[in-house]
N, CA, C and O atoms as CSV, one atom per row, in Angstrom:
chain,resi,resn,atom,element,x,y,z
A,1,UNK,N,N,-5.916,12.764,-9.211
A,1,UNK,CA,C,-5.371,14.068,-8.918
A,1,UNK,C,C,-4.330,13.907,-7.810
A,1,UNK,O,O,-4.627,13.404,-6.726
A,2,UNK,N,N,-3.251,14.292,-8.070
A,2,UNK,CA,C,-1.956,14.551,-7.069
A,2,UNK,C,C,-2.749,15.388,-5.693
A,2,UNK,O,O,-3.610,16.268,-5.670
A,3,UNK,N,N,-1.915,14.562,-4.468
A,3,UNK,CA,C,-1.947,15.339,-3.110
A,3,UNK,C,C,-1.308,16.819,-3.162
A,3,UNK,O,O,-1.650,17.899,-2.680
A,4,UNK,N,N,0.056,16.278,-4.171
A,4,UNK,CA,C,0.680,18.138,-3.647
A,4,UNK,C,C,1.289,17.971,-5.084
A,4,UNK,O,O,1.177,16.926,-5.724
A,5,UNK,N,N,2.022,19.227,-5.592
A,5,UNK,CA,C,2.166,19.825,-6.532
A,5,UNK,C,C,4.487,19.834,-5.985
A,5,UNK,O,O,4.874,20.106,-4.849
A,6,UNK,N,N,5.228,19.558,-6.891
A,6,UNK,CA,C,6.622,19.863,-6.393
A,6,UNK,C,C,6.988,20.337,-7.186
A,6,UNK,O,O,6.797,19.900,-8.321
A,7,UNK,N,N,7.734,21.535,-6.924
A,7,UNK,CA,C,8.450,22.299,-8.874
A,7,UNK,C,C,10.085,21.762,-8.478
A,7,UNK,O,O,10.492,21.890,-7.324
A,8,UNK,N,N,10.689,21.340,-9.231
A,8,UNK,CA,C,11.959,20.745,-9.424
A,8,UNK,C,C,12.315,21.511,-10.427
A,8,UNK,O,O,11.481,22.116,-11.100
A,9,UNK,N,N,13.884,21.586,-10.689
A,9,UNK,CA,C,14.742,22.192,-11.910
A,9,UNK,C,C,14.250,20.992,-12.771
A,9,UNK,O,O,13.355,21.083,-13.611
A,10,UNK,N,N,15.012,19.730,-12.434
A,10,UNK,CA,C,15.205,18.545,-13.182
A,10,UNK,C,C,14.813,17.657,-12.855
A,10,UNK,O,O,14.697,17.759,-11.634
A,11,UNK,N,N,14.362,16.367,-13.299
A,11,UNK,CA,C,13.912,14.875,-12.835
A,11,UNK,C,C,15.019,14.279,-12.990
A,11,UNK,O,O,15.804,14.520,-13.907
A,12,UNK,N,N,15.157,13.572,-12.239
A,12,UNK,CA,C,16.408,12.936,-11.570
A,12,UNK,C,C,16.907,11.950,-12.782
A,12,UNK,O,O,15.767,11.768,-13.210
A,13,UNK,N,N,17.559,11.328,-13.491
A,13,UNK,CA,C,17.783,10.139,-14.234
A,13,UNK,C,C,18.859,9.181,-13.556
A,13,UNK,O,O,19.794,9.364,-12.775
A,14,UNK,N,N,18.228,7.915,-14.298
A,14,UNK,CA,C,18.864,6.595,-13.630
A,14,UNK,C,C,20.019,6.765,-15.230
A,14,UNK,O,O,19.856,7.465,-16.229
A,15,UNK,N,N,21.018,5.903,-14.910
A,15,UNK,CA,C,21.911,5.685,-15.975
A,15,UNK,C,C,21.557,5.026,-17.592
A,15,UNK,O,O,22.041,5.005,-18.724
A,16,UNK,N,N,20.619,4.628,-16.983
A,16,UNK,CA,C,19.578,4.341,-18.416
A,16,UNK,C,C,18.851,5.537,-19.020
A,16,UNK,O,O,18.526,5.492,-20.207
A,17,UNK,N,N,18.556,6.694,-18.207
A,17,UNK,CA,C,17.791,8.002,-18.849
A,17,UNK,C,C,16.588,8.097,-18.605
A,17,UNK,O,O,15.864,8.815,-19.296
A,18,UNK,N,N,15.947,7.104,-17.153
A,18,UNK,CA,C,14.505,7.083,-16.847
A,18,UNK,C,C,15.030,7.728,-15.576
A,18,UNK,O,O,16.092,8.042,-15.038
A,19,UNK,N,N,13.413,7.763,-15.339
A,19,UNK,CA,C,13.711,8.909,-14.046
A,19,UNK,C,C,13.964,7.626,-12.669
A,19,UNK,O,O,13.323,6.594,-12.468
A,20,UNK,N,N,14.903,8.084,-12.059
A,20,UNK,CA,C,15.604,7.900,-10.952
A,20,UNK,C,C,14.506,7.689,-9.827
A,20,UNK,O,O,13.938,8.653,-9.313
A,21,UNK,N,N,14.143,5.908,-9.347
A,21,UNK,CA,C,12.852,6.053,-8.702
A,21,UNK,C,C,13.647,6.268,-6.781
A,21,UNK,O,O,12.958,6.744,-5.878
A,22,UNK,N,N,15.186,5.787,-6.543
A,22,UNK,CA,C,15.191,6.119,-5.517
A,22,UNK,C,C,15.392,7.798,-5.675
A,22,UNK,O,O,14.887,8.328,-4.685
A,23,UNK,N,N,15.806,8.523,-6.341
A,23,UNK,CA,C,16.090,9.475,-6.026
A,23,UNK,C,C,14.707,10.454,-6.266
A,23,UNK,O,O,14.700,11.498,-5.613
A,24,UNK,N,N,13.587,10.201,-7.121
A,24,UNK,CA,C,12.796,10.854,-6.978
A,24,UNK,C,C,12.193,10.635,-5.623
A,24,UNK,O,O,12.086,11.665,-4.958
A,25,UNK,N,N,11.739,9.433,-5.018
A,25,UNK,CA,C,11.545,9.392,-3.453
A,25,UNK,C,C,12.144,9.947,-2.493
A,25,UNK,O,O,11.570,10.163,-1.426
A,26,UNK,N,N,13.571,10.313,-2.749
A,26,UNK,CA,C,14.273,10.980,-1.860
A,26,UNK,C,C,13.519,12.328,-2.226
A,26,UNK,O,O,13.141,12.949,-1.233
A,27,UNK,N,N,13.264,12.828,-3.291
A,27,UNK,CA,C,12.663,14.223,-3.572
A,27,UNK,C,C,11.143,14.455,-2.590
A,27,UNK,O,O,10.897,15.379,-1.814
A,28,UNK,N,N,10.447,13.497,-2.881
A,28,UNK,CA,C,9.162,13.374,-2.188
A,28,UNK,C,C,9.444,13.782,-0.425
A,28,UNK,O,O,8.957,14.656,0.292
A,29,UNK,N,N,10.579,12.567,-0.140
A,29,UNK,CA,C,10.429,12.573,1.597
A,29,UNK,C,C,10.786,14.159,1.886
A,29,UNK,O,O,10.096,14.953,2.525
A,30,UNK,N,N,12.044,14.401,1.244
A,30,UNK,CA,C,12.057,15.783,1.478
A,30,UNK,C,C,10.988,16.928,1.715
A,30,UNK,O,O,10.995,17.883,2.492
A,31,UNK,N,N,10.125,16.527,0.833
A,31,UNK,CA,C,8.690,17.525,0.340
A,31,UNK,C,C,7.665,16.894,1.508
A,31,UNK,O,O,7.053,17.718,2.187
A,32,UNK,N,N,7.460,15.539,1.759
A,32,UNK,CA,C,6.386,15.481,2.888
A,32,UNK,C,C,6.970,15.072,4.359
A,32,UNK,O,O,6.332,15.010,5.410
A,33,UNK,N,N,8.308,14.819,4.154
A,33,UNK,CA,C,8.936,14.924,5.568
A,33,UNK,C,C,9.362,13.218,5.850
A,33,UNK,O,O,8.635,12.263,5.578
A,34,UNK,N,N,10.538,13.162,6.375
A,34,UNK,CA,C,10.558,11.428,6.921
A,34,UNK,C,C,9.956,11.257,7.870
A,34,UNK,O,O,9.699,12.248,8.553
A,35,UNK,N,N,9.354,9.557,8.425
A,35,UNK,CA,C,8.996,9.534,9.308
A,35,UNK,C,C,9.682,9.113,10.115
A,35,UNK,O,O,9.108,8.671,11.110
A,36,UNK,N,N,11.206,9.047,10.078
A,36,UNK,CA,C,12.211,8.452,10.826
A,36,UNK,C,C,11.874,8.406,12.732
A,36,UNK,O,O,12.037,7.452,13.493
A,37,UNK,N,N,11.293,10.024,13.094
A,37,UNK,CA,C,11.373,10.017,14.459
A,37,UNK,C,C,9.700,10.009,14.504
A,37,UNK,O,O,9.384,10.331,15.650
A,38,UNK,N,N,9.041,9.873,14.055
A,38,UNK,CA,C,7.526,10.164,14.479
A,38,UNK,C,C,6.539,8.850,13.978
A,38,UNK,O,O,6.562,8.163,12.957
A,39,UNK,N,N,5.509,8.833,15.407
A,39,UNK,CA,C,4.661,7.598,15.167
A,39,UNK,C,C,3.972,7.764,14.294
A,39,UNK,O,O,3.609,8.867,13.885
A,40,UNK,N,N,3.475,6.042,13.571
A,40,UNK,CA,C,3.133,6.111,12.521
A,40,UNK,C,C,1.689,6.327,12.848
A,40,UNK,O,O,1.045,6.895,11.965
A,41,UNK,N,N,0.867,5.895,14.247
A,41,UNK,CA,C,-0.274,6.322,14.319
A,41,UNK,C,C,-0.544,7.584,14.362
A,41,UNK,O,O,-1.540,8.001,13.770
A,42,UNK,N,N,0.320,8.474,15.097
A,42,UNK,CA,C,-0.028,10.332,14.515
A,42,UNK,C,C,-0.263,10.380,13.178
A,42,UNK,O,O,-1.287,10.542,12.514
A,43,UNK,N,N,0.972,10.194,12.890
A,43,UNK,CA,C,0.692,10.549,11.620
A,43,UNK,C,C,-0.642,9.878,10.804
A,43,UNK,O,O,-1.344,10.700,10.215
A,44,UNK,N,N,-1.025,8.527,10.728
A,44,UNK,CA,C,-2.111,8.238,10.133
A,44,UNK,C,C,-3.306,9.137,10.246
A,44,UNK,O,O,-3.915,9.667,9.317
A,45,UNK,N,N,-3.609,9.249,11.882
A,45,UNK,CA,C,-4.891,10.216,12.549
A,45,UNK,C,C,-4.894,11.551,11.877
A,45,UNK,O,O,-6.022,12.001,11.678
A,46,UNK,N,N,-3.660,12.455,11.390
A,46,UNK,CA,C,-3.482,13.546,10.739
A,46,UNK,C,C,-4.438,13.439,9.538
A,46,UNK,O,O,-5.562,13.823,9.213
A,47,UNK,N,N,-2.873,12.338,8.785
A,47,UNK,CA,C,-3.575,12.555,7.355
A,47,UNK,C,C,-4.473,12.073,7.263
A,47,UNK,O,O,-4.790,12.110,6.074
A,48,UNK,N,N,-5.397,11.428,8.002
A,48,UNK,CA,C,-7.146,10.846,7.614
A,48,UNK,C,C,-7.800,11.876,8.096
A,48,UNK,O,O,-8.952,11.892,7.664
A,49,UNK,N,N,-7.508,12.914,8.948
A,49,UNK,CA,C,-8.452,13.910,9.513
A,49,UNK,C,C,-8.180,14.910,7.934
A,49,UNK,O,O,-9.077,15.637,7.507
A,50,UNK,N,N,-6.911,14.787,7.272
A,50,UNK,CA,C,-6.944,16.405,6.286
A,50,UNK,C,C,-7.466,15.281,5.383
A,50,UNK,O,O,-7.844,16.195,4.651
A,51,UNK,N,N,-7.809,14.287,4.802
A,51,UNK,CA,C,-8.396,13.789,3.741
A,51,UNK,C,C,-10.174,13.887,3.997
A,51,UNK,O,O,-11.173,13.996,3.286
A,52,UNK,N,N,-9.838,13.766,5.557
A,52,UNK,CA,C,-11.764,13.499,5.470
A,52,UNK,C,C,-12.396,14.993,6.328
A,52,UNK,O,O,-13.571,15.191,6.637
A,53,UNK,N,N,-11.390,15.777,6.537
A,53,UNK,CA,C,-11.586,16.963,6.915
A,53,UNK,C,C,-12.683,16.572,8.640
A,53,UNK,O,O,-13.543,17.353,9.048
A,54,UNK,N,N,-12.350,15.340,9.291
A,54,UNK,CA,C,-12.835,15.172,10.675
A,54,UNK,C,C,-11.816,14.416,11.188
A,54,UNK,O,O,-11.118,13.789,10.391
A,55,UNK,N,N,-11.537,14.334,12.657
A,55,UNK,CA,C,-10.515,13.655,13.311
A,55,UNK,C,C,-11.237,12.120,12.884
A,55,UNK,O,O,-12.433,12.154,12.597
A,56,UNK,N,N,-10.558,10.860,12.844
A,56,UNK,CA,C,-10.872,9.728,13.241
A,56,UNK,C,C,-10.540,8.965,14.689
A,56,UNK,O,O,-9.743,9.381,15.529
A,57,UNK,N,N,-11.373,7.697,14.784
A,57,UNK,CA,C,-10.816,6.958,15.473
A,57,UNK,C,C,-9.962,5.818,15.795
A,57,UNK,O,O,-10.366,4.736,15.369
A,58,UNK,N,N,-8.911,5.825,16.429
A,58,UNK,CA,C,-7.894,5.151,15.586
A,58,UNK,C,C,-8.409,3.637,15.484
A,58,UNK,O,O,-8.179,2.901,14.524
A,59,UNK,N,N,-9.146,3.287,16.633
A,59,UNK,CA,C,-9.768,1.894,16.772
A,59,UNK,C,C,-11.042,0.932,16.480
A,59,UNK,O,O,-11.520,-0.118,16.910
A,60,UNK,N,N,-11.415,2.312,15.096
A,60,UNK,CA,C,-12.810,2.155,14.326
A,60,UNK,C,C,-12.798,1.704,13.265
A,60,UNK,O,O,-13.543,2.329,12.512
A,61,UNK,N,N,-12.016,0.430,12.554
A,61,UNK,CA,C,-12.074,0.692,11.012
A,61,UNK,C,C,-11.014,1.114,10.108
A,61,UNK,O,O,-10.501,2.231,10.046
A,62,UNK,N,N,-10.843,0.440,9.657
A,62,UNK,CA,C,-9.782,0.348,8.680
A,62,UNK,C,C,-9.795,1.762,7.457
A,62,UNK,O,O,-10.826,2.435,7.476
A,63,UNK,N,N,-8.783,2.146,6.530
A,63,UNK,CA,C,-9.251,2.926,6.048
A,63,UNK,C,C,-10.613,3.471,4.953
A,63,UNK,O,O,-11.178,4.561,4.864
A,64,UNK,N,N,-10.818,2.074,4.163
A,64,UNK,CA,C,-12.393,2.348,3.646
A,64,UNK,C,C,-13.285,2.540,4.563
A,64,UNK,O,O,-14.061,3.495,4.534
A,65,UNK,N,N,-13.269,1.609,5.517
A,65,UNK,CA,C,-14.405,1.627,6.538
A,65,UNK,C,C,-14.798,2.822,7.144
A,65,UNK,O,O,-15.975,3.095,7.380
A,66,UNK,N,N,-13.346,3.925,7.541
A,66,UNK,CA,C,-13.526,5.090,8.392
A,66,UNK,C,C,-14.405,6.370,6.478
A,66,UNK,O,O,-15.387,7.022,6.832
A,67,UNK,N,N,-14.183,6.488,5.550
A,67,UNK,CA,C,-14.556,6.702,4.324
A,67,UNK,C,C,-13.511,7.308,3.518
A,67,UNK,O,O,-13.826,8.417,3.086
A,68,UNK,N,N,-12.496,6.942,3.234
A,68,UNK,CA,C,-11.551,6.986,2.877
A,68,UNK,C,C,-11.653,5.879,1.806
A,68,UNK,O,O,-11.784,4.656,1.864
A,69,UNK,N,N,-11.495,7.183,0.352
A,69,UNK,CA,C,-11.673,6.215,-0.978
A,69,UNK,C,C,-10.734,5.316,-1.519
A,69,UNK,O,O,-9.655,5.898,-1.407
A,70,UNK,N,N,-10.540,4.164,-2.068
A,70,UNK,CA,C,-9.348,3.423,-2.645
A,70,UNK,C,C,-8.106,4.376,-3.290
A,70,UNK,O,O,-6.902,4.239,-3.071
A,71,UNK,N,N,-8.784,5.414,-4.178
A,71,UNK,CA,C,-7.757,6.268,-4.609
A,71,UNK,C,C,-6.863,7.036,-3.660
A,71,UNK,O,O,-5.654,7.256,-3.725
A,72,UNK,N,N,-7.822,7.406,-2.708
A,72,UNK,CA,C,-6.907,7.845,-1.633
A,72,UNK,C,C,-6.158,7.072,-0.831
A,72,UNK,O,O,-5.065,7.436,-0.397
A,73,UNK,N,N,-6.663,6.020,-0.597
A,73,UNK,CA,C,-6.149,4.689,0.254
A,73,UNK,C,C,-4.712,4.378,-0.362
A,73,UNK,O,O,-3.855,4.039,0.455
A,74,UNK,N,N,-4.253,4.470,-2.029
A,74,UNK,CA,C,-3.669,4.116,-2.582
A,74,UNK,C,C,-2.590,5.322,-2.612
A,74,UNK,O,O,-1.556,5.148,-3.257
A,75,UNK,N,N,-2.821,6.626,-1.882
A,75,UNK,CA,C,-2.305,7.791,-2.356
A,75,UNK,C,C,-1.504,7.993,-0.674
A,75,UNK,O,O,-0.475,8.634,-0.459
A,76,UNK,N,N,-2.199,7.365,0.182
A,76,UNK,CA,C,-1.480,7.197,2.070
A,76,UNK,C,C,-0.337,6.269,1.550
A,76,UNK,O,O,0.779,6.781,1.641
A,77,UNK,N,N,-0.393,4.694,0.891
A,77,UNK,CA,C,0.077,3.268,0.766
A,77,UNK,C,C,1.528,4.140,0.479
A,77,UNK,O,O,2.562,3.781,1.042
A,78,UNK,N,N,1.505,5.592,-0.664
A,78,UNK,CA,C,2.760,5.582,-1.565
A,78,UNK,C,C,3.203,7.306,-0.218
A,78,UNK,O,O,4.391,7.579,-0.042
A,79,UNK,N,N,2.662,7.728,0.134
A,79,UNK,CA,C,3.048,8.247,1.688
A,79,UNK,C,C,3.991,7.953,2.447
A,79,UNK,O,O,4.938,8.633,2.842
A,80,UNK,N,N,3.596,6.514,2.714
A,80,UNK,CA,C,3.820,5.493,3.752
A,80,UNK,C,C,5.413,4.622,3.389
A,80,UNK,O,O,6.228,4.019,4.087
A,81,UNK,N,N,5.306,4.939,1.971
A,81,UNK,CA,C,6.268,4.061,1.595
A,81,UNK,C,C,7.445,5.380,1.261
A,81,UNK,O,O,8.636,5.090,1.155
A,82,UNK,N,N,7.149,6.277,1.169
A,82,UNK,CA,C,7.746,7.618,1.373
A,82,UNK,C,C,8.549,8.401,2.588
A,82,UNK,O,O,9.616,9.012,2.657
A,83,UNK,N,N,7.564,8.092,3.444
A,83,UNK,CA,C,7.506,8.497,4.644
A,83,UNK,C,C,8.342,7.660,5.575
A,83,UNK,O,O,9.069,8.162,6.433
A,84,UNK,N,N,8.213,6.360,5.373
A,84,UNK,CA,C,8.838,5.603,6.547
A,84,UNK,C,C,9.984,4.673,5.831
A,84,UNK,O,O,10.984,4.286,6.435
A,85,UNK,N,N,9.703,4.372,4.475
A,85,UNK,CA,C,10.895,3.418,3.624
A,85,UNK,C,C,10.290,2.635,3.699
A,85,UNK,O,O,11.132,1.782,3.419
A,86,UNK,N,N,8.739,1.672,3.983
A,86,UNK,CA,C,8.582,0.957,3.927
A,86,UNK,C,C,7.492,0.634,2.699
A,86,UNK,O,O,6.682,1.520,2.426
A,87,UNK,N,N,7.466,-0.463,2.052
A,87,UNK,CA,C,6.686,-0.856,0.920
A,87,UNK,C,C,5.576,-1.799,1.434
A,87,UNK,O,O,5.834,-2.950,1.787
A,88,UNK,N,N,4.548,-1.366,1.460
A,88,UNK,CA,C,3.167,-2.591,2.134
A,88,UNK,C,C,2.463,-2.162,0.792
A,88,UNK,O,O,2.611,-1.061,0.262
A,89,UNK,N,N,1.620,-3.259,0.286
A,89,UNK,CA,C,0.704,-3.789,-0.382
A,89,UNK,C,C,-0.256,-3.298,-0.260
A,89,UNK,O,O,-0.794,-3.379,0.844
A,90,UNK,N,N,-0.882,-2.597,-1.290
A,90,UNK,CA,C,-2.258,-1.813,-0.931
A,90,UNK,C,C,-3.384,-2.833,-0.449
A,90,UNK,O,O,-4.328,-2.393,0.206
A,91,UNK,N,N,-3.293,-4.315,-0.791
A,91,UNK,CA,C,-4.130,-4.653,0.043
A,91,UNK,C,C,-3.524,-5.037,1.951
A,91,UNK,O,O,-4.313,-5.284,2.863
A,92,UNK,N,N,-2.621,-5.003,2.041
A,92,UNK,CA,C,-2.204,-5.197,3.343
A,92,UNK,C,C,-2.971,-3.871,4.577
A,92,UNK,O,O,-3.447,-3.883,5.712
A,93,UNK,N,N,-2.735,-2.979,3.622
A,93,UNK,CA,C,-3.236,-1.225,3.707
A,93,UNK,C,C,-4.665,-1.326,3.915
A,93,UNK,O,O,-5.144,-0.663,4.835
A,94,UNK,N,N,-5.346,-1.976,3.277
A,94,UNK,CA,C,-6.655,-2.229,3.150
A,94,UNK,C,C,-6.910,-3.059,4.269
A,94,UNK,O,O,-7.307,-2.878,5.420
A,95,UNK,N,N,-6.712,-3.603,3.882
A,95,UNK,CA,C,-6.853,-5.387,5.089
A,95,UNK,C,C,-6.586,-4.859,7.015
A,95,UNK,O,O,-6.994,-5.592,7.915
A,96,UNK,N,N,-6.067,-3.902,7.219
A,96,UNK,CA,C,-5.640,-3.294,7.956
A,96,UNK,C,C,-6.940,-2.998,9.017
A,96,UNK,O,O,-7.544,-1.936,8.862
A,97,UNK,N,N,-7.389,-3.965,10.132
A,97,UNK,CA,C,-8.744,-3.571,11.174
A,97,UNK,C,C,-9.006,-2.470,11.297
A,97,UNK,O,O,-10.198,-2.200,11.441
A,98,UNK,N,N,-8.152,-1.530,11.293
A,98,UNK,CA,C,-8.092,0.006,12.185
A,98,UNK,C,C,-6.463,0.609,12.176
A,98,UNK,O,O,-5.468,-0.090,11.980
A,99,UNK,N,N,-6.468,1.803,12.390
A,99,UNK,CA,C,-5.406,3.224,11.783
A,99,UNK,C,C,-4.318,1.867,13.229
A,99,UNK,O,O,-3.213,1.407,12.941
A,100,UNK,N,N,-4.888,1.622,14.298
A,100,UNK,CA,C,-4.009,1.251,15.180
A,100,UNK,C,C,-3.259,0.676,15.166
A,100,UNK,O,O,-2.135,0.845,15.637
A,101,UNK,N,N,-4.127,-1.008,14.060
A,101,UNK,CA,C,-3.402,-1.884,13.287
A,101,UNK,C,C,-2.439,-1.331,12.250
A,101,UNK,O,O,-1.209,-1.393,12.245
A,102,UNK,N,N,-3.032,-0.934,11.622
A,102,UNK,CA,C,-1.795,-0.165,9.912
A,102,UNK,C,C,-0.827,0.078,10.726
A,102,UNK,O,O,0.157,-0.659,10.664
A,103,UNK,N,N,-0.864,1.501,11.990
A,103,UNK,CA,C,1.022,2.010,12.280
A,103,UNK,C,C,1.380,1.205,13.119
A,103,UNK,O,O,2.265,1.629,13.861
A,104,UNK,N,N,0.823,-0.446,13.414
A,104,UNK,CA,C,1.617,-1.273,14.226
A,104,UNK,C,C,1.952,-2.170,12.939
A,104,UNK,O,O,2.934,-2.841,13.255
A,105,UNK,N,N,1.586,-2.460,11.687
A,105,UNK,CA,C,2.201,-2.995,10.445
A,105,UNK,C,C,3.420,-1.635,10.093
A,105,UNK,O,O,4.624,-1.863,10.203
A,106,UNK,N,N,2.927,-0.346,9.699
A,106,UNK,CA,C,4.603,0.184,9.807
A,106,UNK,C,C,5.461,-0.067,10.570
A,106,UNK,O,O,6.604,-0.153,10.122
A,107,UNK,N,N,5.231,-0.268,11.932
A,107,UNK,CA,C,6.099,-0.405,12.990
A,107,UNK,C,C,6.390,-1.531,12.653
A,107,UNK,O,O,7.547,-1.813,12.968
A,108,UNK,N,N,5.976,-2.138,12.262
A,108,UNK,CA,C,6.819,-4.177,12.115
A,108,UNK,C,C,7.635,-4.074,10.959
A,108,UNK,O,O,8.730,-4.629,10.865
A,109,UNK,N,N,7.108,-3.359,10.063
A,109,UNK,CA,C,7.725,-3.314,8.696
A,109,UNK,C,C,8.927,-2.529,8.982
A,109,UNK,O,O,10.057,-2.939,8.717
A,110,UNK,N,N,8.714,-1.559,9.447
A,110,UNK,CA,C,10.122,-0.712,9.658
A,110,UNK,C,C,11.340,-1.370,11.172
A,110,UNK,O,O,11.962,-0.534,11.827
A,111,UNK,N,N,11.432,-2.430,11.390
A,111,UNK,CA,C,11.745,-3.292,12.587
A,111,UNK,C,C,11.712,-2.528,13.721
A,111,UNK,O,O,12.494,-2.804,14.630
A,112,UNK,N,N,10.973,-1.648,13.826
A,112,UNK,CA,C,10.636,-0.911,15.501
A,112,UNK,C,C,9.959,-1.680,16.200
A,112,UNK,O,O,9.640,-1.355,17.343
């Protein structure tokens, strides 16, 4: 099941007649916001508090560990890659000690 719902006129097409994957991402960031000026640990602590409906801790546990399901785990990964331009590996995402570790892997990934 989709996080959010977007009504568009049109889906974007690539010159071949498939849908346009940078430009549908550009559609997304628009819809959940860039993360150009904002840390990636806020933001993680957010969206794990509206997925698990409790604040976390950022220095407890990676995202299964805190209870955060693979599907969802997999649904932050394409967020993340939304959100900041960066592409990490759902197991990198996984593999990740704690929320502190992950937005110091965005932060490396994005050269901040």
């Amino acid at each position: 099941m989709p996080s959010a719902l977007v009504a568009i006129d049109a889906l974007p097409l690539s010159a071949a007649g498939k849908a346009g994957r940078h430009a549908v991402e550009a559609l997304l960031r628009d819809h959940i916001g860039s993360g150009a000026e904002d840390d990636p640990l806020t933001y993680l602590l957010a969206t794990v508090a509206r997925w698990l409906g409790r604040p976390a801790d950022p220095d407890n546990g990676g995202l299964l560990d805190l209870g955060v399901g693979s599907l969802t785990t997999a649904r932050i990964t394409a967020e993340i890659a939304c959100r900041y331009g960066v592409r990490l590996g759902l197991s990198e995402v996984i593999r990740a000690s704690s929320l502190r570790n992950l937005a110091a892997l965005i932060a490396h990934s994005r050269g901040s």
